[in-house]
C-alpha positions in Angstrom: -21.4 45.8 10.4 -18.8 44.4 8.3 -18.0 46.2 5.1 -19.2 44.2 2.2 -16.4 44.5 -0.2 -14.1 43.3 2.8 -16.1 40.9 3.1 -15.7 39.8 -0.9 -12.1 39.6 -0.4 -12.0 37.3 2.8 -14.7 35.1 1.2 -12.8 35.0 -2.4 -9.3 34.6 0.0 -10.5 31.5 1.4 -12.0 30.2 -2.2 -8.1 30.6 -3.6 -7.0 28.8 -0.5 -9.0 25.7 -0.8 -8.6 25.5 -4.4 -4.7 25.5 -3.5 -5.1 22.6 -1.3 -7.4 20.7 -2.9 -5.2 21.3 -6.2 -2.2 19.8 -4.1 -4.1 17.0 -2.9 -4.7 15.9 -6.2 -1.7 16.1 -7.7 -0.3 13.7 -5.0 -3.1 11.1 -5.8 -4.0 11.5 -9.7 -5.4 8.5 -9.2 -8.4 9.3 -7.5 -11.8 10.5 -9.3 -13.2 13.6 -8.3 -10.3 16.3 -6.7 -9.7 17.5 -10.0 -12.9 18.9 -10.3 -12.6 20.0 -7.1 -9.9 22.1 -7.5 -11.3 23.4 -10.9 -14.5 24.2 -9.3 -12.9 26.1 -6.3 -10.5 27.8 -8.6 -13.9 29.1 -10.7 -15.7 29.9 -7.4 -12.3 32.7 -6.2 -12.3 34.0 -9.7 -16.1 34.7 -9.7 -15.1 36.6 -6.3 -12.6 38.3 -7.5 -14.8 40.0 -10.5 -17.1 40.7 -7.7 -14.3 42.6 -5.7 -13.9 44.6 -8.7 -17.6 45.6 -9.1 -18.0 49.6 -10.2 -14.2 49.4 -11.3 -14.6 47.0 -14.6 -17.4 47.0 -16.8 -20.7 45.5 -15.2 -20.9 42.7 -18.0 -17.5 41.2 -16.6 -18.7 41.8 -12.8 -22.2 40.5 -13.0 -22.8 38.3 -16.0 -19.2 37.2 -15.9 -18.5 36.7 -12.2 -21.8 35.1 -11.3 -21.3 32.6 -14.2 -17.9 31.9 -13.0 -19.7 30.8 -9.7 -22.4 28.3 -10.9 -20.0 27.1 -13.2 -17.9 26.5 -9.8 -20.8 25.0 -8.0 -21.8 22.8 -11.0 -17.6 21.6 -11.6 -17.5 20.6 -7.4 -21.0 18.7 -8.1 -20.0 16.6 -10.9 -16.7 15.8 -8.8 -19.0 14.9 -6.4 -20.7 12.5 -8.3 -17.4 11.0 -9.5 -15.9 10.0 -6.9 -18.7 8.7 -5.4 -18.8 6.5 -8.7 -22.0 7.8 -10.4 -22.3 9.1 -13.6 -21.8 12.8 -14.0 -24.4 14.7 -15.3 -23.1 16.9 -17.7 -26.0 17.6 -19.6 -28.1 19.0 -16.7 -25.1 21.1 -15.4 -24.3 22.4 -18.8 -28.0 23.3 -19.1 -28.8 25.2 -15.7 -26.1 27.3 -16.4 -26.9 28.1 -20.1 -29.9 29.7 -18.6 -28.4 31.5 -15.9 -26.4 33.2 -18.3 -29.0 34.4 -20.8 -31.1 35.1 -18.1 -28.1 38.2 -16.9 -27.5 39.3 -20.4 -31.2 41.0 -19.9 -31.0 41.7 -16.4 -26.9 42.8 -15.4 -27.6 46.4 -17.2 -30.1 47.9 -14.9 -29.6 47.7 -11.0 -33.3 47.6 -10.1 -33.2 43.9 -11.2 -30.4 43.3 -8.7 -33.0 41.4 -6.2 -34.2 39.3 -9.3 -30.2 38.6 -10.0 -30.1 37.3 -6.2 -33.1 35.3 -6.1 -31.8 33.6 -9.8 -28.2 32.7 -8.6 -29.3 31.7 -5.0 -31.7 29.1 -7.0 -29.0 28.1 -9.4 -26.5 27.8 -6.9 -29.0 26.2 -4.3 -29.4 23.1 -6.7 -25.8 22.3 -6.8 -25.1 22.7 -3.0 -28.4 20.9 -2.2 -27.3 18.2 -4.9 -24.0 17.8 -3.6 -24.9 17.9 0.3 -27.7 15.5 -0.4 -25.1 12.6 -2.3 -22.5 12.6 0.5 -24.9 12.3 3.4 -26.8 9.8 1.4 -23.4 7.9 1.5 -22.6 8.9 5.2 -25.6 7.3 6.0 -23.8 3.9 4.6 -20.7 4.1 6.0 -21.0 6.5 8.8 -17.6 7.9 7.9 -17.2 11.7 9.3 -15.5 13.1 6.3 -18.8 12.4 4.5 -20.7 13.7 7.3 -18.7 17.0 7.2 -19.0 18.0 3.6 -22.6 17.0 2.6 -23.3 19.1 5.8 -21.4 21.8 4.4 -22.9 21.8 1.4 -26.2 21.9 2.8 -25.3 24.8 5.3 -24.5 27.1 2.5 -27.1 26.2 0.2 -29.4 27.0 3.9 -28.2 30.3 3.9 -28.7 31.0 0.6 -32.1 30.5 0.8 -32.4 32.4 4.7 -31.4 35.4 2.3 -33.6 34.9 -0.4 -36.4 34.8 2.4 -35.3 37.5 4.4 -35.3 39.7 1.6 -39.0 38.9 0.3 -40.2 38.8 4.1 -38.4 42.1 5.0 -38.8 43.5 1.2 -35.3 44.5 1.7 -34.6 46.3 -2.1 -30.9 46.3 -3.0 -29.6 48.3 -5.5 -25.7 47.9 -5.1 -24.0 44.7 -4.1 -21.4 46.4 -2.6 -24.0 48.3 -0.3 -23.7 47.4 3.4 -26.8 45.0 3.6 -27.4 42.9 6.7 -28.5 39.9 4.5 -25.5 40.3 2.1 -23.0 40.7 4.8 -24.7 37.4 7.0 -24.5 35.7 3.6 -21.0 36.0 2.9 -19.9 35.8 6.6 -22.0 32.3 6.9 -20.8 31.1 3.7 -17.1 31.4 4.4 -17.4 29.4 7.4 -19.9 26.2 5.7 -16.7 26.7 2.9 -14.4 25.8 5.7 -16.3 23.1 6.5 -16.6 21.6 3.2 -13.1 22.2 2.4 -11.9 20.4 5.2 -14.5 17.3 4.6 -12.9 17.1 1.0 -9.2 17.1 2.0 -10.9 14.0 5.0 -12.4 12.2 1.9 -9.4 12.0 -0.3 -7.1 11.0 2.7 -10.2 8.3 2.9 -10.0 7.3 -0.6 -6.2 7.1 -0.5 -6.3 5.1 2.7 -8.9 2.6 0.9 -7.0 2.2 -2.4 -3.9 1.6 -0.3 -6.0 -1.3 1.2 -7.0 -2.5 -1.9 -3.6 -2.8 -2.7 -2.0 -4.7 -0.3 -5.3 -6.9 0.2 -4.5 -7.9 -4.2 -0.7 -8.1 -3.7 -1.5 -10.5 -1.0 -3.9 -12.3 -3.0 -1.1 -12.4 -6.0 1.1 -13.7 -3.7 -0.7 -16.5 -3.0 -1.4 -17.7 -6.4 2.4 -17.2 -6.9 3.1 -19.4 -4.2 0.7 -21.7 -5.2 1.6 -22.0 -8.6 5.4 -22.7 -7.5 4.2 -25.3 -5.6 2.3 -27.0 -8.1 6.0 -26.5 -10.2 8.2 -27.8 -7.1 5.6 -31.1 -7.2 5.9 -31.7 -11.5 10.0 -31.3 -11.1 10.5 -33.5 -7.5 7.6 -36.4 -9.2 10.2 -37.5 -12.4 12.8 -36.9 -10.4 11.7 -39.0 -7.3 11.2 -41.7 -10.0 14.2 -41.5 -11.2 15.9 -42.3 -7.7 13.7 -45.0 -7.1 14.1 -46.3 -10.2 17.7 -46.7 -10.0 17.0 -48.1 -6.6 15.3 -50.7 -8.2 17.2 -51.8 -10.7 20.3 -52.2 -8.3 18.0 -54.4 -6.1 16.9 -56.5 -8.4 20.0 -56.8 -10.4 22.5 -58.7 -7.8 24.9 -59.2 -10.0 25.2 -55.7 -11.9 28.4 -55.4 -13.7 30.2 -52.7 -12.5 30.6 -50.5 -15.0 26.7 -50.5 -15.0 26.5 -49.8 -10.9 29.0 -46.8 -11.9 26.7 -45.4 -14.1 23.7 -45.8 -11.6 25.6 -44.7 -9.2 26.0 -40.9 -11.3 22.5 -40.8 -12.5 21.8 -40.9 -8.6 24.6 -38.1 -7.5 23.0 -36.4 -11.1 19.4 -36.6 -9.6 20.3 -35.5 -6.4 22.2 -32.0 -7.3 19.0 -31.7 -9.7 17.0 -32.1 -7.0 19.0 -30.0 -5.0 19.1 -27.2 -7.7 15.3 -27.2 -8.1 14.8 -26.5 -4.2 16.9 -23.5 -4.3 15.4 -22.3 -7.3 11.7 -22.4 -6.0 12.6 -21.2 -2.5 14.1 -18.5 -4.3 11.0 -17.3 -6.0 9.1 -18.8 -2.7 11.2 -16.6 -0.6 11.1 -13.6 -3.3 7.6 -12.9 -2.9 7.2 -13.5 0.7 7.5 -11.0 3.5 7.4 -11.2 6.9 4.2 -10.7 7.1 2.9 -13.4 4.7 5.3 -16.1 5.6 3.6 -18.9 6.6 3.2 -19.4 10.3 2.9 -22.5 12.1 4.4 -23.8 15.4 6.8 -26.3 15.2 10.1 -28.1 16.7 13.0 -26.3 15.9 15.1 -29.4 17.6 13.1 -31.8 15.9 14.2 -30.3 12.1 17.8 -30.3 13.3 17.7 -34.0 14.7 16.6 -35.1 11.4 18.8 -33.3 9.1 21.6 -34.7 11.5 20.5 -37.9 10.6 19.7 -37.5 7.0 23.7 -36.2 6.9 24.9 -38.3 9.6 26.1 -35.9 11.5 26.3 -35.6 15.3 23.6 -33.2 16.7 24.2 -31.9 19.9 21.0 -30.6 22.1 22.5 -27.7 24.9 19.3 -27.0 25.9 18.2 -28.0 29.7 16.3 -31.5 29.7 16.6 -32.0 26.2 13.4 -30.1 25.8 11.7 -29.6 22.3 12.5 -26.3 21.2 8.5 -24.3 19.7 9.3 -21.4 17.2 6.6 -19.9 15.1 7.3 -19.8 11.1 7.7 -22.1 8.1 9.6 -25.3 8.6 10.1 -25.9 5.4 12.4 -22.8 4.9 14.3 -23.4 7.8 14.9 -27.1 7.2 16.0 -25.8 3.6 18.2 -23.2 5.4 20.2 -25.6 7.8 20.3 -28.4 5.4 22.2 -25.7 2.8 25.0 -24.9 5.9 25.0 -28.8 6.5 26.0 -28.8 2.9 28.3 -26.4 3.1 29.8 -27.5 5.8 30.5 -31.0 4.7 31.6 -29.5 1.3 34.5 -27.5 2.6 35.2 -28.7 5.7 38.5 -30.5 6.0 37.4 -33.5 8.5 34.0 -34.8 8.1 33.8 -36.4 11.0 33.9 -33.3 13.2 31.5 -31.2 11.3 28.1 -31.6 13.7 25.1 -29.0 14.5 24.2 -27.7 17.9 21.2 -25.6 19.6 21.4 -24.0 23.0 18.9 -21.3 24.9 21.1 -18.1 24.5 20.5 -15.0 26.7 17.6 -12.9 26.4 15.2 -16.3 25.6 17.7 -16.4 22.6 17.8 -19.4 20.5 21.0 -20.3 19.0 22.0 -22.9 16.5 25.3 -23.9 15.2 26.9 -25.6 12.6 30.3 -26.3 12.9 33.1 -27.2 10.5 37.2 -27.6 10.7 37.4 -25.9 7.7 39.7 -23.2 7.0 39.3 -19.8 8.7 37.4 -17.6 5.7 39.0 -13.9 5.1 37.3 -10.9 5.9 36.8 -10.1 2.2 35.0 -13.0 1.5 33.0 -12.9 4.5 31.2 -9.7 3.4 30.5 -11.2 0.9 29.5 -14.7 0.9 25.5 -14.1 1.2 25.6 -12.5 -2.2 23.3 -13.9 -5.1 26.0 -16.5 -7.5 29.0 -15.3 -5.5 31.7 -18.3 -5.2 35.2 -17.4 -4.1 37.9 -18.0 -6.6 39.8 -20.4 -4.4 36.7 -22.9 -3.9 36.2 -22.6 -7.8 37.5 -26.3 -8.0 34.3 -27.4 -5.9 30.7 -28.1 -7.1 28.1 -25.4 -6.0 25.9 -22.7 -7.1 26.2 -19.9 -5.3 22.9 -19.8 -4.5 22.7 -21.5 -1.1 23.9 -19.0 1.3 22.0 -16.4 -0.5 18.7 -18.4 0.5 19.9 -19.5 3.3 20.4 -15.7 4.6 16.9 -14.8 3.2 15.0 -17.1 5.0 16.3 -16.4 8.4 15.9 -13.1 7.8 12.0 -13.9 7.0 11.9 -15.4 10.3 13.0 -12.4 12.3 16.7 -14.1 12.9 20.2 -13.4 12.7 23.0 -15.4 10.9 26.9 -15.0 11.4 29.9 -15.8 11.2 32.1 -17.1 13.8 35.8 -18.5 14.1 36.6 -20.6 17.0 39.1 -23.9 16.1 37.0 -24.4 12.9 34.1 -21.8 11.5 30.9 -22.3 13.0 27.8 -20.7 11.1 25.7 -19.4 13.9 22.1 -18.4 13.7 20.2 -16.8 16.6 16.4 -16.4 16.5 15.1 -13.3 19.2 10.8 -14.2 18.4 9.4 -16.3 21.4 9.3 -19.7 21.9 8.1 -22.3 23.9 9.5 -25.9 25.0 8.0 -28.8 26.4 
């Protein structure tokens, strides 16, 4: 048989242990309800142990009254966590009050050792309440969600407070009278040997539950970040519709007035003429603003996915910019991709721009797409402008960066930086190339289809 105060120590060593690493767990997720107590509880529970180690070397009142107090106050501190994070109310008043009488019960009975079996049979019941308590919550909720971490800590629970009572019973069946706790008993020694391994148990079912918890609140998160990134999107769309409605009015009201004035003076066609070019960099300036905050709060993830014609978006800008577009691609097929076609059509319409904007010849700027290797699609869009310097290429797709030699030209800034961002969203790459003009080329590697 083992030696009871060896024993004491393993048990109280594996008490300290769990406290430890339920203590840790917590402090990496604060956020959670309940590990706190845990840990408190634990920490109470190898303390209690410890005063029991110490039996017949400090005085009784600290080992008995002390130490057993220490360990209902343990068991009650791991209920109430219990009941916290399961979300109930704690029940403070009924843990306070079970072991207020635990404790005036051992000021009369820790100073004689006859009433050592009465001391046992009062701290199994005591302790029996909290286990059975505890074990009965979490399987209650195991039984709702089947999850294993519940399973393995209500059972846990309820395996110790089992054994407490076995020893309770095999005492009064076998009238087995102890005098000394630290007496080799065959009850005390199955009772600490069996209550080391149920503490195991339920220290491994508490680390499962807050990896649960942490694993749910992650959840949680991501499921409202999504959601807030919705209403964002929707709200800058219900924006992008009250800026482009005035501003759609505008153009066709200026429209109108030139048709139905033949004979418009010209100073008065001149001013049209600017409120257009006005309302069309306004225009302009609004779309890269709300992509911006579109594109901001959109991830690869949550981009909007739909399956459209890649050639299709790039024959139109081509026409919108008159522009040649020039279809590599075997039979002329349509090109399929998977993603938002608005972004992209924003994205090539800004290197159209560009293009157009600093390109010395108009007429040969023109945008291409070709089936690359790899089922690689690539588009081009191609300018005679100057070859840009190294310096400025690393640069270019920075947020308001504008080189100092194009300062005398309109612009933001802003374009390329978008432009960059949403091919990126789309899984693509964008460079820059050099070959008798610069040609801005953007390959996508997702699949597609043609037909």
């Amino acid at each position: 048989m083992l030696d009871i105060r060896t024993l004491t120590v393993v048990l109280g060593a594996v008490y300290t242990i769990s406290a430890v690493m339920v203590y840790f767990a917590y402090r990496q997720n604060k956020q959670i309800d309940g590990p706190r107590e845990w840990s408190v509880g634990l920490m109470f529970f190898a303390c209690g142990f410890l005063l029991l180690l110490l039996r017949g070397m400090i005085a009784p009142f600290a080992s008995i009254v002390i130490a057993n107090s220490l360990i209902a106050i343990g068991n009650a501190v791991l209920f109430l966590g219990i009941q916290k994070y399961l979300s109930l109310k704690p029940n403070y008043k009924l843990a306070i009050a079970i072991n207020v009488i635990l404790f005036v019960a051992f000021l009369f009975l820790y100073d004689d050792n006859r009433n050592l079996n009465t001391r046992i049979h009062l701290i199994t019941i005591i302790n029996l309440i909290f286990f059975l308590g505890s074990g009965f919550l979490l399987l209650q909720r195991f039984a709702q969600t089947k999850s294993s971490a519940y399973l393995l800590a209500g059972g846990g629970f309820l395996f110790d407070g089992s054994n407490l009572l076995l020893r309770s019973v095999w005492m009064i069946v076998k009238n087995e009278n102890v005098t000394y706790l630290m007496n080799n008993s065959t009850s005390t020694a199955f009772l600490f040997l069996s209550i080391s391994m149920g503490h195991i148990l339920i220290t491994v079912g508490l680390l499962m539950l807050i990896s649960e918890r942490l694993q749910e609140n992650l959840a949680s998160a991501l499921k409202s970040e999504k959601q807030a990134r919705l209403e964002q999107n929707n709200f800058w769309a219900m924006v992008s519709h009250e800026f482009k409605t005035p501003l759609g009015t505008i153009l066709n009201s200026t429209q109108l007035v030139e048709n139905l004035e033949k004979d418009i003076q010209a100073v008065s066609r001149d001013a049209l003429d600017r409120v257009r070019r006005a309302t069309f960099r306004l225009s302009r300036l609004v779309d890269k603003s709300l992509i911006h905050e579109w594109t901001s709060s959109t991830t690869n993830d949550n981009i909007r996915q739909v399956e459209f014609s890649l050639t299709e978006i790039l024959n139109n800008l081509s026409f919108e910019y008159e522009i040649p577009f020039h279809n590599h691609n075997k039979d002329h097929n349509d090109i399929l991709l998977q993603g938002d076609p608005f972004l992209l059509s924003t994205a090539f319409s800004c290197l159209i721009d560009n293009a157009l904007k600093y390109g010395t010849n108009r007429d040969s700027c023109y945008v291409s797409i070709q089936m690359g290797n790899n089922d690689t699609v690539i588009v081009d869009v191609f300018n005679e402008g100057a070859e840009i310097p190294v310096n400025i290429r690393e640069r270019i797709f920075e947020k308001f960066y504008r080189a100092k030699q194009h300062a005398g030209i309109s612009g933001s800034g802003f374009g390329l930086y978008i432009t960059e961002k949403i091919i990126h969203l789309h899984k693509a790459h964008i460079e820059i190339l050099h070959q008798e003009g610069t040609i801005f080329r953007t390959t996508f590697n997702q699949e597609r289809t043609t037909k």
